[in-house]
N, C-alpha and C positions, 0 to 999 in steps of 0.2 A: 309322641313321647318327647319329655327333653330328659334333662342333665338329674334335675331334682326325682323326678320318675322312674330313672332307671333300674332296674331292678339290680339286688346284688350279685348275682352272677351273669352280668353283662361283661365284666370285663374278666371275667374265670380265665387262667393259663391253663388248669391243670388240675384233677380232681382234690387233691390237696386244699387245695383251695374253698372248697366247696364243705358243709358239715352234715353228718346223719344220713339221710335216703338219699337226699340228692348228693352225696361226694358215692356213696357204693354207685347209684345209679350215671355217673360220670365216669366212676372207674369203670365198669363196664364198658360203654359207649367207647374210651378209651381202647380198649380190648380189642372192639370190631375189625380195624385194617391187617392185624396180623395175623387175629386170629380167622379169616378170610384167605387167606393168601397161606398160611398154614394147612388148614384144611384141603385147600385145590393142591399143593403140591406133592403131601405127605399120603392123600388121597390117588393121586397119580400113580404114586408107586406101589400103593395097596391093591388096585385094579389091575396096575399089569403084573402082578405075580399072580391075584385068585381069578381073574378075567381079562385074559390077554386080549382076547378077538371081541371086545366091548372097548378095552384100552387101545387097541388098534385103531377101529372107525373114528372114535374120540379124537383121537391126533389125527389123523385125516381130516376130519369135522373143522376141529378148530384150525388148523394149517389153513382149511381154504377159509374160512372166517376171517383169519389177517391177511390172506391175500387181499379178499375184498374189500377190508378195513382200512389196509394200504391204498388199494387204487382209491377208496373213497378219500384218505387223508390226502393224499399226491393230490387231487382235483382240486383241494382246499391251499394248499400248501402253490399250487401255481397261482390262483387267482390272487391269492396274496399278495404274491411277486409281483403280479401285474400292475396290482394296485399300491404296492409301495411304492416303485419305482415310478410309476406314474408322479404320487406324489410328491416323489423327490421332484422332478421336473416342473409340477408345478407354482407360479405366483404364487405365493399367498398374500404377499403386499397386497397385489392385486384382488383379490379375494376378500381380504378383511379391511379394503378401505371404507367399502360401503356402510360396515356395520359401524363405525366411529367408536372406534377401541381405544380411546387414547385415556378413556377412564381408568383401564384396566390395569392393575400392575402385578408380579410375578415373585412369589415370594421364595427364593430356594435356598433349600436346606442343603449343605453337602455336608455330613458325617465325617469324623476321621477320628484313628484313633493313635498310630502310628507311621501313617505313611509319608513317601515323600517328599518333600517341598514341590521339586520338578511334577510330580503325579498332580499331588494340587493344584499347581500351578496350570496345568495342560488343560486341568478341566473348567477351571477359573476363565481363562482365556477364552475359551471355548462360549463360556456364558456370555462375555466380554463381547465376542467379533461376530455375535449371531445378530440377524436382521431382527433386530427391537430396539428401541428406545431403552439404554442402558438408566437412566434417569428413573424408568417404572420397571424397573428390574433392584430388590432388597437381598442382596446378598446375606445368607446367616453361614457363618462357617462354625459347624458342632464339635467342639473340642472334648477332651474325657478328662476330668482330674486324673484321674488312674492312671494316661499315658505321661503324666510329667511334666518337665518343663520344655523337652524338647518339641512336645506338640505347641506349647505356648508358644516359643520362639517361630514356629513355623509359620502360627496362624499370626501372628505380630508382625513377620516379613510380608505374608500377602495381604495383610488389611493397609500395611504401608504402600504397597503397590496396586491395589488396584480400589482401593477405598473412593477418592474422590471420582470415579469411574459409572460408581455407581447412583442410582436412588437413596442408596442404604445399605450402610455394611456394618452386621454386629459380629464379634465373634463372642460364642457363648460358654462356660463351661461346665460341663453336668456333673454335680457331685457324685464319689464314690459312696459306698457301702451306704446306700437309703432302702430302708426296710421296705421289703414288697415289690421290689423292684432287679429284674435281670440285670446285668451288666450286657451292653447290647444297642442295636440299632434304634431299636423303639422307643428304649427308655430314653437314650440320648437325643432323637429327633423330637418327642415330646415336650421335651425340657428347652429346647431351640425354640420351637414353634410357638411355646408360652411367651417364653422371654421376648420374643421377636413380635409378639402380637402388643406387650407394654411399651416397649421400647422402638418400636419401629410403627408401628399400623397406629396404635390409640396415641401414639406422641406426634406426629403427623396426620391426624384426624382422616386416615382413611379407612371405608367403609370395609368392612368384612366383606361384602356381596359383589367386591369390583377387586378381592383376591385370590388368585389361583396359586396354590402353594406344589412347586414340585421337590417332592423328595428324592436325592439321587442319592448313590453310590458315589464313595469318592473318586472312582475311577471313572464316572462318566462324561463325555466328553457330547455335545452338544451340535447337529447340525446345524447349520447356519438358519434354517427357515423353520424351526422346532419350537419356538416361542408364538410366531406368527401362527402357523396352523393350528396351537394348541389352543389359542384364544381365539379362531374359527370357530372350531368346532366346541366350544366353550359359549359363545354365543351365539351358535346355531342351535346348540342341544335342546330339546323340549325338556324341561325340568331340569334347568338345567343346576341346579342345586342338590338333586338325585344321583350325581353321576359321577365316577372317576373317568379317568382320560387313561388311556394305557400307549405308551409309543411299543416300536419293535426294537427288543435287544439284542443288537451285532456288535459283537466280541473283537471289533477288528483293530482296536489304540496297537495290540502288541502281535498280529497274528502272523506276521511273516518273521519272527522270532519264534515263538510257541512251537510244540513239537506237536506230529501228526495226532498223536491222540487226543493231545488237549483241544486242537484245532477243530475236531471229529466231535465231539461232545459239546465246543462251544456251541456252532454251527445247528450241532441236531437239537440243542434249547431255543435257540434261534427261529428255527422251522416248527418248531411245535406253538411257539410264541404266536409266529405267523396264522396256521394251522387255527388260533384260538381265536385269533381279530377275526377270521370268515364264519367264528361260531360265538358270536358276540353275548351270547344267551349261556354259556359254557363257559368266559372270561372273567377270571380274578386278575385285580391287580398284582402283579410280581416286578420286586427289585423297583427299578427307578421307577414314578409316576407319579400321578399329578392328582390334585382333589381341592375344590372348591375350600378356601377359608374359612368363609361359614357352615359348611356342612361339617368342616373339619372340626371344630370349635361345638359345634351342635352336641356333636358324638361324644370328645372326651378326649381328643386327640386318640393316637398310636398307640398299644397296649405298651405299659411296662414289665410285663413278667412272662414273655415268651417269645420264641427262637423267630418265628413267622411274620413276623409285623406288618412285612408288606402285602402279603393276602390278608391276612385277619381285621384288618383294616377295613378294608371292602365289606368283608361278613360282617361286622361290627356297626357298618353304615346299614349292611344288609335287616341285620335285626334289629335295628334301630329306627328304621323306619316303616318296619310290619314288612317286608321285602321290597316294598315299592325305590330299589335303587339297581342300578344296571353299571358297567363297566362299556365306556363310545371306544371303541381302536380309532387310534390315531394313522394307523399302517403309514409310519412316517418314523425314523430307526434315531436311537439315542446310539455310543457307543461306546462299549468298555473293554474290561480287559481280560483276552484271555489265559485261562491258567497258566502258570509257570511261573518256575522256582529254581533255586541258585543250580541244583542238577536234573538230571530225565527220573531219578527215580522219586524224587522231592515231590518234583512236579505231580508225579502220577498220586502219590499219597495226597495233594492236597486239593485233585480235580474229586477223588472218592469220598475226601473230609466235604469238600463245598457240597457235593451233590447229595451225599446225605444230610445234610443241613437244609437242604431245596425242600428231600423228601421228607426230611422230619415237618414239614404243608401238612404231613396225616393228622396232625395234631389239632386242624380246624374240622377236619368230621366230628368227632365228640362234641365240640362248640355249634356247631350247625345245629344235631340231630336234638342236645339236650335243650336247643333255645329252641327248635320246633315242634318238643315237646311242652317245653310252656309260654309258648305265646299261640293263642288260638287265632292271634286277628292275621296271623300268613294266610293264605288261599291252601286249600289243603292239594288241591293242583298242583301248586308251585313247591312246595315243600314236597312230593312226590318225587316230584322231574328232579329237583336239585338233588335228592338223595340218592334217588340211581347215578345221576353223573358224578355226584363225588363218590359214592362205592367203586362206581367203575373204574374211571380212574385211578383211584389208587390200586384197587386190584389191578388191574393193568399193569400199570408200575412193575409193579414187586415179581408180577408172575410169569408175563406172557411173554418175556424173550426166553427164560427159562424153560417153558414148556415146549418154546418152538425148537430152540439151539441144543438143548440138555436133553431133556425127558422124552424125547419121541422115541429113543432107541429104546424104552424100556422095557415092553411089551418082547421084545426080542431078546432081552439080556435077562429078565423074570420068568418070561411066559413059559419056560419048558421046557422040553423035547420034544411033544405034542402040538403044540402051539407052530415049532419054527418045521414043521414036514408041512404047512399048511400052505396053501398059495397066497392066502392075504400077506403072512409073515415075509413072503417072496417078496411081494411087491411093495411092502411098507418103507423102506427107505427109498426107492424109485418114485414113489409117489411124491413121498413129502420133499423130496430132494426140488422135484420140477416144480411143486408148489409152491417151495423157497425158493426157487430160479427165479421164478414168475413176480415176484416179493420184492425181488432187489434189484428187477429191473428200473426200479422206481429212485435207485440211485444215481443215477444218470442225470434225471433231474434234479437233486439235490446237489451233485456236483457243479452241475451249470450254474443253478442260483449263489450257490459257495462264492465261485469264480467272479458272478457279476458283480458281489457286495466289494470284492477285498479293493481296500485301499491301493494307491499306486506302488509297483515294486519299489521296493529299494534301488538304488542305483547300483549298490554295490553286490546284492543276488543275481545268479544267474536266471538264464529261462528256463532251467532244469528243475528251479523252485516252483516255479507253475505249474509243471507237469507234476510234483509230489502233492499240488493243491486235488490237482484229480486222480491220481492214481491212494490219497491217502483211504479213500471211502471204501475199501477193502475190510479197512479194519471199521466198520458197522456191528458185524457180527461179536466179534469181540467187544466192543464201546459200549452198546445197550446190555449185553450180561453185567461186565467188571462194572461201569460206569452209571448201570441205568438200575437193574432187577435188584444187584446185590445191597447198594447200598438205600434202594428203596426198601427190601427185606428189613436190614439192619434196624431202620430208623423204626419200620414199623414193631417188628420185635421187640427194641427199648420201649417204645411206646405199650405194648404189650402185656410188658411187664412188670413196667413202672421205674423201669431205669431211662430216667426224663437228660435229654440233651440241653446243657449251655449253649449260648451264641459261639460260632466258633468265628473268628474275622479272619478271612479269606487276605493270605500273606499276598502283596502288589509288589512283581517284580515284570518290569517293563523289559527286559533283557540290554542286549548291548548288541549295537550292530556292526553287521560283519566288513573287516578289515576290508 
């Protein structure tokens, strides 16, 4: 397929978009996530009022289901560990001398819209003092008409500072109010990524095929050996023009500032992150990450008219090439920032905004299912398998802390008089209790890997700070309800119903460190 081929609802947001069978046939498909997750819950409480001792075994059933689920994730979620951390240790100088990389240069986009100087600057730096060849390193820094002139001034201060540093340094600035287009990360990094391809790549006559473009977050912050291994395994990859590169996201620029919930939630996206690079066949791109220039340029760039960019991206490459494209884990950690805001209750409002924004992701099922309804050259295989994991998943999301945390008691609190003289009804919380015992002994290990990632303390925190790092993981149970079910619900529900989500840009406050 190319550019001229593509069909008109290749780059669809949202059934709107769409006219006649195919926009009803969109809205629908739309429909699915909530109305899934609707059905199991609402159906929950209809079974244990008219069928208590069926709604019983059920929550037993599935209780032990996530137990298993869990010990299965926890075996994924260590080897991870194992092999992040490995990579941190290892050369990759070493590594990618043999393959003679010095063709290769690194195009990154960092977005902003009103942050920082200092924020940009940390991540700037970062790009700056990493082991590459700063020379094949094209700095694009994506500015917004819409934020003013103070974003101007900002980006005017770092291109004076760190301009001759680099390969190439453009700053760009993406028009407001263009028809058909979100206000948003996508629209903005597309409109970079053009201009950077005129201005930077075809004015320096280099090849599309020797560009790796990473798109980050403007909070991200850069390991040192992150450049090297990305163009490792960039010229290790079989096809390699098929493939997104995905690092792991650790939340750690602000984390001994952040408060224990935000801490708790950056961490559990962090481990699911992980959890996806050992299920490489199950990974979309999310947030910062990296994609061939020419495959990027092939596609059409980043969508402009919705919330998800950074997975939709991958789908988009996905259906674009009949499936034949994959996501390689890098299991090698970029790092940004975790939530927090000027107060604790701020904060908590804008870890619930960010994550339903995650989970508004429901939004690439409808894209998936209606391009796998018209493109026959997918393997009908492959379009199977992908469909159950993205239902599942998101049902997941929305449902299964709710079911385990909330709704077990309900068989007992519906079922009767009848029902609770029964011996099952006796032993229904003893059960499910020890099969959630059994559930969260699994945080233990999550706390340990919490522990190994975090930056060095403060000088000025005590040791008591490290002890709130392990003893915060209490609040899990609470974090995946308020922070995980609810606002995966929400999103799914707007989506549902067709009250559609704007980009919302996650406020960057670094805190201030202690006296």
């Amino acid at each position: 397929m190319n550019q001229t081929e593509t069909p008109y609802y290749f780059h669809v947001g949202r059934a709107s978009d769409l006219k006649g069978s195919d926009r009803a046939l969109y809205r629908f498909l739309e429909m699915i996530p909530g109305l899934l997750a609707w059905i199991t819950l609402l159906g929950t409480v209809v079974i244990s009022y008219f069928t208590p001792t069926f709604a019983a075994f059920f929550i037993i059933a599935f209780d032990l289901y996530w137990l298993l689920k869990t010990m299965y994730l926890s075996i994924h979620l260590r080897e991870n560990w194992r092999r992040t951390r490995y990579n941190m240790k290892l050369d990759w100088r070493k590594m990618v001398e043999p393959l003679k990389y010095d063709h290769i240069y690194h195009l990154v986009l960092l977005p902003f819209y009103d942050e920082s100087l200092d924020l940009l600057d940390q991540s700037i730096s970062s790009i700056l003092n990493a082991d590459y060849d700063p020379k094949k390193i094209l700095m694009v820094l994506a500015t917004e008409e819409r934020a003013g002139e103070k974003a101007v001034r900002t980006a005017a201060t770092l291109k004076e500072k760190y301009a001759d540093h680099f390969g190439g340094f453009l700053i760009t600035k993406h028009p407001k109010n263009i028809e058909g287009e979100m206000p948003g990360k996508g629209s903005n990094i597309t409109y970079a990524a053009k201009e950077a391809r005129k201005s930077l790549l075809d004015a320096k006559n280099i090849p599309y095929e020797d560009v790796i473009v990473s798109a980050l977050d403007s909070d991200t912050s850069m390991y040192r050996s992150y450049f090297l291994c990305l163009t490792w395994h960039f010229l290790t990859a079989p096809d390699r023009y098929h493939v997104s590169y995905q690092p792991v996201p650790l939340y750690n620029n602000n984390i001994w500032q952040a408060p224990a919930f935000s801490r708790v939630v950056a961490s559990s996206g962090t481990f699911w992150q992980m959890i996806q690079q050992e299920r490489p066949e199950k990974l979309a791109t999310f947030s910062s990450h990296s994609i061939p220039f020419k495959t990027l340029h092939e596609i059409g760039y980043w969508q402009k008219n919705m919330v998800s960019e950074d997975s939709r991206i991958f789908w988009n490459a996905f259906m674009f090439y009949d499936g034949k494209y994959r996501v390689v884990p890098l299991s090698y950690p970029v790092s940004m920032d975790a939530n927090l805001a000027v107060s604790f209750w701020q904060t908590l409002k804008n870890i619930y905004k960010q994550q339903r924004r995650w989970a508004w992701g429901s939004e690439n099922l409808p894209y998936i299912l209606f391009n796998f309804i018209k493109n026959p050259r997918i393997k009908f295989t492959k379009k199977v398998r992908v469909m159950f994991v993205q239902l599942e998943g998101y049902w997941s999301l929305s449902t299964n802390p709710l079911l385990i945390f909330l709704l077990g008691w309900l068989p007992l609190i519906l079922g009767g008089h009848r029902f609770n003289e029964t011996v099952l009804s006796y032993n229904l919380p003893y059960i499910t209790r020890d099969l959630m015992v059994l559930a969260m002994t699994g945080l233990i290990l999550s706390a340990i890997i919490a522990i190994s990632f975090l930056p060095p303390m403060p000088p000025e925190y005590r040791r008591r700070h490290k002890l709130f790092m392990v003893a915060q993981w209490i609040f899990v149970p609470f974090t995946i309800v308020v922070f995980g079910a609810l606002p995966g619900l929400d999103a799914q529900t707007r989506l549902m119903i067709g009250k559609y989500m704007g980009f919302w840009v996650t406020p960057k406050h670094q805190g201030e460190k202690k006296a």
